[in-house]
N, C-alpha and C positions, 0 to 999 in steps of 0.2 A: 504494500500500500504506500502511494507517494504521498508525503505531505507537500499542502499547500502552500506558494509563496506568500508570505505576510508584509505587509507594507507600514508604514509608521504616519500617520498623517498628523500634521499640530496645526491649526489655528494661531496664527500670527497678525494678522490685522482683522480689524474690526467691518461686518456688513453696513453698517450703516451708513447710508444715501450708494448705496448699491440697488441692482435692480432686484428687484423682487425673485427673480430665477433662480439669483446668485444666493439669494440667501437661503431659497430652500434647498439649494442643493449641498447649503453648508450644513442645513442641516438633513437634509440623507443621508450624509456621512456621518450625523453624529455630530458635529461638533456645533455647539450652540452659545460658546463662552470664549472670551481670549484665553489663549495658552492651555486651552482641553486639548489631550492626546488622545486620537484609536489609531487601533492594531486590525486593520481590514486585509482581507482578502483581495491578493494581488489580481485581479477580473478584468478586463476591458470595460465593464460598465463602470467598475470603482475607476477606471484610468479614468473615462469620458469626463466622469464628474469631477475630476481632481483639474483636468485639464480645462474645465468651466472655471473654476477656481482657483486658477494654479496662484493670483498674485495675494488670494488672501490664506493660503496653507504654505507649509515646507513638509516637502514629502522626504520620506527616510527608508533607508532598506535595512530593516536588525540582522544582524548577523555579518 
């Protein structure tokens, strides 16, 4: 059995006066607060969304 690649995502700047998109897609991912961290599953739909967001998260690869 393979384990799944895991991805590190932080919130680092703030949604506000963002579009409406952006910020539900900050939060799809979970992240609803400055400086909250998840540990999401490396996916192409996780990429799409990180890539809507890339200038308000930093993404990280553990390991």
């Amino acid at each position: 059995m393979t384990d799944k690649k895991k991805i590190t995502i932080t919130q680092i700047r703030s949604p506000i006066g963002r579009q409406k998109s952006q910020r539900a897609t900050l939060i799809g991912l979970g992240l609803n607060k400055m400086h909250k961290t998840r540990e999401l599953e490396d996916t192409p739909a996780v990429r799409g969304m990180i890539a809507k967001v890339h200038h308000l998260v930093r993404v990280e690869k553990p390991g």
